[in-house]
C-alpha positions in Angstrom: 12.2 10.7 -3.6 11.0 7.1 -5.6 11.9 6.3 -9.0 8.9 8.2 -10.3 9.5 11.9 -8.7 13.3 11.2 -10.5 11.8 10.0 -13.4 9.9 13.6 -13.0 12.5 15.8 -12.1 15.2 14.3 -14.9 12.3 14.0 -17.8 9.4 16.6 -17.1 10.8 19.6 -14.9 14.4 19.5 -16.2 14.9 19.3 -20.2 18.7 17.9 -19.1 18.3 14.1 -20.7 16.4 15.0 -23.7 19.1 17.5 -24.7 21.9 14.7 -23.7 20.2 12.1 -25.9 19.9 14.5 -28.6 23.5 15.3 -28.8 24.6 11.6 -28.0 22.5 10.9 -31.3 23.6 13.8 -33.2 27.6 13.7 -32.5 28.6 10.8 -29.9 27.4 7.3 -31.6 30.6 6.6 -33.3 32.1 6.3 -29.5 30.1 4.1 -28.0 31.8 0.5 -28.4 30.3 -2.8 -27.3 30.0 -3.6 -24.1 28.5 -0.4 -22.7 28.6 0.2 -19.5 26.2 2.8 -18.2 27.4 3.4 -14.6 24.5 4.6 -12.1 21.7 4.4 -14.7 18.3 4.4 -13.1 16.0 3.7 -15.7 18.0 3.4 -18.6 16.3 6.5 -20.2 19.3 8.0 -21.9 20.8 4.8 -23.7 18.0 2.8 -24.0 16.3 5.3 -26.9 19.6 6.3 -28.3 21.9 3.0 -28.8 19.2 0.3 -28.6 21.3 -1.8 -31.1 24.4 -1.6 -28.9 25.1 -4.2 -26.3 25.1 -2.5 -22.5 24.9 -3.1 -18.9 22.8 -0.8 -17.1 23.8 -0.9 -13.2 22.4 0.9 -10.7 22.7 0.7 -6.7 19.2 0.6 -6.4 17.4 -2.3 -7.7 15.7 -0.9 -11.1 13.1 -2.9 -12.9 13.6 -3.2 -16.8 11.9 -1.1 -18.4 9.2 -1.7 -20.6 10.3 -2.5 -24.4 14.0 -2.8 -23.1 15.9 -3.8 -26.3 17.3 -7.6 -26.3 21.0 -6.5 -25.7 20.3 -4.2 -23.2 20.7 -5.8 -19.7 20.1 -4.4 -15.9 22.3 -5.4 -12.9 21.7 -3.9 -9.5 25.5 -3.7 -8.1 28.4 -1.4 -7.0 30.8 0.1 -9.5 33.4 -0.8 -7.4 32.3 -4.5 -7.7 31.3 -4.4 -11.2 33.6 -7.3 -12.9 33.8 -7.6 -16.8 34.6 -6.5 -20.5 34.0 -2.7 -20.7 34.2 -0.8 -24.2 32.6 2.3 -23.4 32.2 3.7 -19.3 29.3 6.0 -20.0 29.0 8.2 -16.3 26.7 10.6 -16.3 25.7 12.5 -13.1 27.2 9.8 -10.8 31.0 10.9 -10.1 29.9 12.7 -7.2 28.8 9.1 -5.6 31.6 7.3 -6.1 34.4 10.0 -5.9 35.6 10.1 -2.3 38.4 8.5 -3.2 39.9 9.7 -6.1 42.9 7.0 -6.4 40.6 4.2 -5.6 38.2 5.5 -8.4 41.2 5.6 -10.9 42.7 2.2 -10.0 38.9 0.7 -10.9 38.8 2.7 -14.3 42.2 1.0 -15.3 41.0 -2.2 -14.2 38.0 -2.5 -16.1 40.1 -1.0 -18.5 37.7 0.9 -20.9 38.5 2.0 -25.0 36.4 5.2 -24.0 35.3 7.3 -20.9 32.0 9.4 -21.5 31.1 11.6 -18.7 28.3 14.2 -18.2 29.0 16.8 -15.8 27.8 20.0 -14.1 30.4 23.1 -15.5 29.7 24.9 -12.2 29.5 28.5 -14.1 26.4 29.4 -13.0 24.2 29.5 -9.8 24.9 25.8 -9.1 28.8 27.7 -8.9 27.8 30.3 -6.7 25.6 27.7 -4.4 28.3 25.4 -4.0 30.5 28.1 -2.3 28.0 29.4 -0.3 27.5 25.9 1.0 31.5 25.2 1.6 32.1 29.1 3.8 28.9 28.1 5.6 30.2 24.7 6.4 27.0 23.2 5.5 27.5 19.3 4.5 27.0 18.6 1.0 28.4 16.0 -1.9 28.3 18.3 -4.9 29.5 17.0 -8.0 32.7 18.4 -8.7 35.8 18.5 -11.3 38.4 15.5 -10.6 41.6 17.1 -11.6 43.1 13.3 -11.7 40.4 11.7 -13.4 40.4 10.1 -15.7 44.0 8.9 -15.3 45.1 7.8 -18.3 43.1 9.0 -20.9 42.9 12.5 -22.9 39.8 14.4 -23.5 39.3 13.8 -27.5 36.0 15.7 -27.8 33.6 18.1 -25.3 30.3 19.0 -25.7 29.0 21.8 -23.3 24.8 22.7 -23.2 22.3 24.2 -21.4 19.7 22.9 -19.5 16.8 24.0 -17.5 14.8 23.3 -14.5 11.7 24.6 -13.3 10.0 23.8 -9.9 6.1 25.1 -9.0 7.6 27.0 -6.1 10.4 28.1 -5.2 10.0 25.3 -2.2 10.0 22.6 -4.4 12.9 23.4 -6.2 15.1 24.0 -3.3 14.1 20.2 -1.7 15.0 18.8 -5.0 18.0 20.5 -5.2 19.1 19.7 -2.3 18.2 16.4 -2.7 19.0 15.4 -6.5 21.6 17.8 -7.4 23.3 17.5 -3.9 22.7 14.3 -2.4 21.6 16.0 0.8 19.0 13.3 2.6 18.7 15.6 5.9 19.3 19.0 7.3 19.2 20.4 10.5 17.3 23.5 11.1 19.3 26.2 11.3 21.4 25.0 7.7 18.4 24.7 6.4 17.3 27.8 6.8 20.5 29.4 5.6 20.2 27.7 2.7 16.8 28.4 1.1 17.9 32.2 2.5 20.5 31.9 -0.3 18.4 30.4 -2.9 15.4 32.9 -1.9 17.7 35.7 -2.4 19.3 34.7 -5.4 16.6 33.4 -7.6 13.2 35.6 -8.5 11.6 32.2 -9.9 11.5 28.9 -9.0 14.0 28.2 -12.1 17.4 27.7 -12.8 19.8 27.0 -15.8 22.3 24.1 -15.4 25.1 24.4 -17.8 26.8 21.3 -18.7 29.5 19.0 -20.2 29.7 16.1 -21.9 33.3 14.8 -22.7 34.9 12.2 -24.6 38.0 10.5 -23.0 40.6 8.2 -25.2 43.8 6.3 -24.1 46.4 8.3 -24.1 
Protein backbone atom coordinates (compact mmCIF):
# COMPACT_ATOMS: atom_id res chain seq x y z
CA UNK A 1 0.00 0.00 0.00
CA UNK A 2 1.67 3.68 -1.35
CA UNK A 3 0.87 6.95 0.05
CA UNK A 4 -2.03 7.23 -2.24
CA UNK A 5 -4.22 3.84 -1.46
CA UNK A 6 -3.65 5.38 2.47
CA UNK A 7 -4.43 8.66 1.47
CA UNK A 8 -7.66 6.56 0.03
CA UNK A 9 -8.42 4.46 2.74
CA UNK A 10 -7.94 7.31 5.63
CA UNK A 11 -9.89 10.23 3.42
CA UNK A 12 -12.40 8.45 0.86
CA UNK A 13 -13.39 4.91 2.27
CA UNK A 14 -13.13 5.68 6.01
CA UNK A 15 -14.81 9.17 7.24
CA UNK A 16 -12.23 8.67 10.49
CA UNK A 17 -9.95 12.04 9.83
CA UNK A 18 -12.63 14.28 8.75
CA UNK A 19 -14.57 13.56 11.92
CA UNK A 20 -11.08 13.93 14.00
CA UNK A 21 -10.41 17.30 12.34
CA UNK A 22 -13.83 18.36 12.96
CA UNK A 23 -13.73 17.74 16.68
CA UNK A 24 -10.05 18.97 16.95
CA UNK A 25 -11.64 22.28 15.51
CA UNK A 26 -14.68 22.24 17.34
CA UNK A 27 -13.31 21.33 21.16
CA UNK A 28 -9.41 20.66 21.07
CA UNK A 29 -7.61 24.02 19.71
CA UNK A 30 -7.10 25.52 23.11
CA UNK A 31 -4.58 22.43 23.69
CA UNK A 32 -2.47 22.44 21.16
CA UNK A 33 0.74 24.54 22.25
CA UNK A 34 3.71 25.53 20.06
CA UNK A 35 5.90 23.26 19.04
CA UNK A 36 3.55 20.50 17.83
CA UNK A 37 4.71 17.50 17.34
CA UNK A 38 2.60 15.21 15.17
CA UNK A 39 4.19 11.78 15.68
CA UNK A 40 3.74 9.32 12.61
CA UNK A 41 1.94 11.84 10.44
CA UNK A 42 1.89 10.83 6.75
CA UNK A 43 0.69 13.58 4.93
CA UNK A 44 -0.07 15.98 7.41
CA UNK A 45 -3.85 15.84 6.59
CA UNK A 46 -5.21 16.26 10.12
CA UNK A 47 -3.09 19.29 11.36
CA UNK A 48 -2.28 20.86 8.44
CA UNK A 49 -6.23 22.11 7.74
CA UNK A 50 -6.94 22.50 11.43
CA UNK A 51 -3.97 24.45 13.16
CA UNK A 52 -2.18 25.93 10.09
CA UNK A 53 -1.20 29.05 12.33
CA UNK A 54 0.48 26.76 14.92
CA UNK A 55 4.12 25.86 14.65
CA UNK A 56 4.59 21.74 14.22
CA UNK A 57 6.81 19.04 13.20
CA UNK A 58 5.29 16.55 11.10
CA UNK A 59 7.60 13.19 11.32
CA UNK A 60 6.98 10.25 9.75
CA UNK A 61 9.19 6.99 9.20
CA UNK A 62 8.64 7.04 5.71
CA UNK A 63 9.97 9.86 3.82
CA UNK A 64 6.70 12.15 3.06
CA UNK A 65 6.88 14.98 0.54
CA UNK A 66 5.32 18.37 1.75
CA UNK A 67 2.31 18.78 0.82
CA UNK A 68 1.09 21.16 -1.48
CA UNK A 69 0.11 24.66 0.25
CA UNK A 70 1.90 23.40 3.52
CA UNK A 71 1.61 26.54 5.85
CA UNK A 72 5.05 28.39 6.60
CA UNK A 73 5.36 27.01 10.24
CA UNK A 74 4.55 23.71 9.39
CA UNK A 75 7.72 21.53 8.88
CA UNK A 76 8.25 17.62 7.70
CA UNK A 77 11.14 15.49 9.05
CA UNK A 78 11.42 11.89 8.12
CA UNK A 79 12.89 10.29 11.49
CA UNK A 80 12.18 7.90 14.40
CA UNK A 81 10.31 8.94 17.49
CA UNK A 82 12.72 7.41 19.46
CA UNK A 83 15.37 9.73 17.82
CA UNK A 84 13.33 12.69 17.62
CA UNK A 85 15.40 15.50 19.73
CA UNK A 86 13.73 18.91 20.62
CA UNK A 87 11.18 21.41 22.37
CA UNK A 88 7.70 19.59 22.40
CA UNK A 89 4.47 21.51 23.55
CA UNK A 90 1.89 19.28 22.31
CA UNK A 91 2.74 15.15 21.39
CA UNK A 92 -0.30 14.76 19.03
CA UNK A 93 -0.33 10.53 18.35
CA UNK A 94 -2.83 9.46 16.47
CA UNK A 95 -3.04 5.80 15.25
CA UNK A 96 0.66 5.18 15.81
CA UNK A 97 0.99 3.68 19.48
CA UNK A 98 0.70 0.39 18.08
CA UNK A 99 4.24 1.05 16.17
CA UNK A 100 6.12 2.20 18.75
CA UNK A 101 4.70 0.36 21.80
CA UNK A 102 6.66 -2.92 22.24
CA UNK A 103 8.19 -1.50 24.94
CA UNK A 104 6.11 0.18 27.10
CA UNK A 105 8.97 1.59 29.66
CA UNK A 106 11.19 2.60 26.83
CA UNK A 107 8.08 4.47 25.24
CA UNK A 108 7.45 6.27 28.73
CA UNK A 109 11.05 7.21 29.44
CA UNK A 110 11.01 9.09 25.69
CA UNK A 111 7.59 10.84 26.60
CA UNK A 112 9.35 12.34 29.86
CA UNK A 113 12.29 13.21 27.89
CA UNK A 114 10.83 15.23 25.37
CA UNK A 115 8.90 16.27 28.16
CA UNK A 116 5.54 17.52 26.56
CA UNK A 117 2.78 20.26 28.34
CA UNK A 118 0.14 17.93 26.63
CA UNK A 119 -0.40 14.32 25.29
CA UNK A 120 -3.17 14.01 22.48
CA UNK A 121 -3.80 10.59 21.45
CA UNK A 122 -6.44 9.02 19.05
CA UNK A 123 -7.24 5.49 19.63
CA UNK A 124 -9.36 2.50 18.62
CA UNK A 125 -11.93 1.78 21.91
CA UNK A 126 -12.02 -1.89 20.82
CA UNK A 127 -15.98 -2.11 21.56
CA UNK A 128 -16.93 -3.34 18.48
CA UNK A 129 -15.94 -5.90 15.76
CA UNK A 130 -12.30 -4.50 15.67
CA UNK A 131 -12.87 -6.05 19.67
CA UNK A 132 -14.18 -9.20 18.72
CA UNK A 133 -11.44 -9.55 15.74
CA UNK A 134 -8.64 -8.90 17.88
CA UNK A 135 -9.56 -11.97 20.12
CA UNK A 136 -10.20 -14.17 17.47
CA UNK A 137 -6.69 -13.32 16.21
CA UNK A 138 -4.90 -13.78 19.81
CA UNK A 139 -6.96 -17.78 20.63
CA UNK A 140 -6.00 -18.49 16.97
CA UNK A 141 -2.41 -17.42 17.53
CA UNK A 142 -2.40 -15.60 14.41
CA UNK A 143 0.49 -12.75 14.50
CA UNK A 144 -0.80 -9.44 14.58
CA UNK A 145 0.27 -5.67 16.08
CA UNK A 146 -3.17 -4.35 16.96
CA UNK A 147 -3.34 -1.17 18.55
CA UNK A 148 -4.09 -1.65 22.04
CA UNK A 149 -4.76 0.27 25.58
CA UNK A 150 -1.29 1.02 27.50
CA UNK A 151 -2.35 0.69 31.02
CA UNK A 152 1.12 2.68 31.90
CA UNK A 153 0.96 5.19 29.35
CA UNK A 154 1.15 7.99 29.53
CA UNK A 155 3.17 7.92 32.82
CA UNK A 156 2.82 11.00 34.33
CA UNK A 157 0.03 12.75 33.04
CA UNK A 158 -3.91 12.59 33.84
CA UNK A 159 -6.53 12.34 31.24
CA UNK A 160 -8.09 16.05 31.44
CA UNK A 161 -10.69 15.61 28.59
CA UNK A 162 -11.92 12.43 26.19
CA UNK A 163 -13.71 12.58 23.22
CA UNK A 164 -15.11 9.19 21.91
CA UNK A 165 -16.81 9.05 17.92
CA UNK A 166 -17.79 6.87 15.42
CA UNK A 167 -16.31 6.21 12.31
CA UNK A 168 -16.94 4.21 9.29
CA UNK A 169 -15.34 2.24 6.58
CA UNK A 170 -16.56 0.80 3.60
CA UNK A 171 -14.66 -1.45 1.14
CA UNK A 172 -16.12 -2.58 -2.61
CA UNK A 173 -15.88 -6.18 -1.42
CA UNK A 174 -15.75 -7.75 1.27
CA UNK A 175 -11.99 -8.78 -0.16
CA UNK A 176 -10.88 -5.47 -0.17
CA UNK A 177 -11.73 -4.63 3.13
CA UNK A 178 -10.28 -7.64 4.77
CA UNK A 179 -6.50 -6.81 2.88
CA UNK A 180 -6.76 -3.41 4.20
CA UNK A 181 -7.63 -4.35 7.46
CA UNK A 182 -5.21 -6.52 7.81
CA UNK A 183 -2.86 -4.32 6.45
CA UNK A 184 -3.82 -0.66 7.85
CA UNK A 185 -5.64 -1.41 10.94
CA UNK A 186 -3.20 -4.37 11.85
CA UNK A 187 0.07 -3.90 10.48
CA UNK A 188 -0.04 -7.35 9.03
CA UNK A 189 2.48 -7.21 5.75
CA UNK A 190 2.20 -11.15 5.14
CA UNK A 191 0.16 -14.24 5.94
CA UNK A 192 0.64 -17.65 5.43
CA UNK A 193 -2.08 -19.64 3.92
CA UNK A 194 -3.83 -21.42 6.29
CA UNK A 195 -4.14 -17.93 8.82
CA UNK A 196 -5.17 -16.44 6.16
CA UNK A 197 -7.79 -18.32 5.49
CA UNK A 198 -8.99 -18.47 9.05
CA UNK A 199 -9.13 -15.06 9.13
CA UNK A 200 -11.35 -13.81 6.27
CA UNK A 201 -13.48 -17.06 7.61
CA UNK A 202 -14.03 -14.83 10.67
CA UNK A 203 -14.61 -11.62 8.84
CA UNK A 204 -16.93 -13.51 6.20
CA UNK A 205 -18.95 -14.75 8.95
CA UNK A 206 -19.22 -11.86 10.89
CA UNK A 207 -19.92 -9.09 8.54
CA UNK A 208 -22.92 -9.19 5.80
CA UNK A 209 -21.25 -6.05 3.95
CA UNK A 210 -18.00 -5.08 3.16
CA UNK A 211 -18.43 -2.35 6.08
CA UNK A 212 -17.54 -1.81 9.51
CA UNK A 213 -17.89 1.00 12.26
CA UNK A 214 -14.64 1.89 14.21
CA UNK A 215 -15.51 3.55 17.43
CA UNK A 216 -12.95 5.76 18.78
CA UNK A 217 -11.10 7.99 21.33
CA UNK A 218 -9.52 11.03 21.41
CA UNK A 219 -8.02 12.06 24.87
CA UNK A 220 -6.33 14.86 26.39
CA UNK A 221 -3.42 14.15 28.81
CA UNK A 222 -2.02 16.99 31.38
CA UNK A 223 0.90 16.80 33.96
CA UNK A 224 -0.19 15.52 36.75
Amino acid sequence: MDQKDLKNFKNIQCDENSIIRDIISRELKPYFTEPVLDVGSSMGDILIPTIPEIRTIHIDVDKIENPKNTPKGHTFLQTNFYDYLGDVGTLFMAHVLQYIDDDPIALNKKVASLNPDTIITVTNRNDDFLGKFISFLEESDIPHNAEVRIPSFPQGYQKVKSTPFTASFKAKTLEELFSQLMYVIFDIRSLDQRNRQLAYKFVEAELSEPQITLNQSIDVYQRA
